[in-house]
C-alpha positions in Angstrom: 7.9 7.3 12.3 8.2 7.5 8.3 7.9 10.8 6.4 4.0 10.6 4.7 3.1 12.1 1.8 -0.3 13.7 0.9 -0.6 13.5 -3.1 -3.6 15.1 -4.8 -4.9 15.1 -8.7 -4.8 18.3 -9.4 -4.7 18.4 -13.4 -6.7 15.5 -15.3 -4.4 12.7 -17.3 -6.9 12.6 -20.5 -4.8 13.4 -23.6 -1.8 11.7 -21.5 0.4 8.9 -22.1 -1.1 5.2 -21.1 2.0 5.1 -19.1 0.7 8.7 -16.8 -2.3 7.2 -16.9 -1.3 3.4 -15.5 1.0 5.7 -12.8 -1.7 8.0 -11.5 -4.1 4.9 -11.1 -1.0 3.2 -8.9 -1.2 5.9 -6.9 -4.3 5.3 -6.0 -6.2 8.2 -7.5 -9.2 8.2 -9.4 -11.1 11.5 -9.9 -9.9 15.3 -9.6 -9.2 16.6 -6.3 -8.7 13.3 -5.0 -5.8 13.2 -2.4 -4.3 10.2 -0.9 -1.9 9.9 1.9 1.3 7.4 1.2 4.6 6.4 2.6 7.6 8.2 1.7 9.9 5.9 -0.4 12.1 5.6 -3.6 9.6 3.9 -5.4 7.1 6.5 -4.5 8.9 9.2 -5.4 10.1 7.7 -8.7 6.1 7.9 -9.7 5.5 11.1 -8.8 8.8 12.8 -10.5 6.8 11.2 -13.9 3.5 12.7 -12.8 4.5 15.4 -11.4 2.5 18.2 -13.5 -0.8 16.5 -12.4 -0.2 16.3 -8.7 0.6 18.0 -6.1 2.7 17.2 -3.2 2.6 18.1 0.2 4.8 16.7 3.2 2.2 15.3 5.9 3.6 17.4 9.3 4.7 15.4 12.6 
């Protein structure tokens, strides 16, 4: 089973690159708070090391 990945907006991306800003919509959040649950890959986890001061990350336990 693959590793998942809750992510959730926790600092807004106003004032922000358009780049931090095109990332955190990829991710699939929206609004503050917001927490998504995604599939652990590369590409993931290249996204999140360039947003990482406006998310946090927590492993999803199996």
């Amino acid at each position: 089973m693959p590793k998942m990945l809750r992510i959730t907006l926790v600092k807004s991306a106003i004032g922000y690159s358009e780049v931090h800003k095109a990332t955190v919509r990829a991710l699939g959040l929206r609004r503050m708070n917001q927490s998504v649950v995604q599939q652990d890959t590369p590409v993931l986890r290249g996204m999140l090391r360039k947003v990482n001061h406006l998310v946090l990350i927590e492993e999803q336990g199996a």
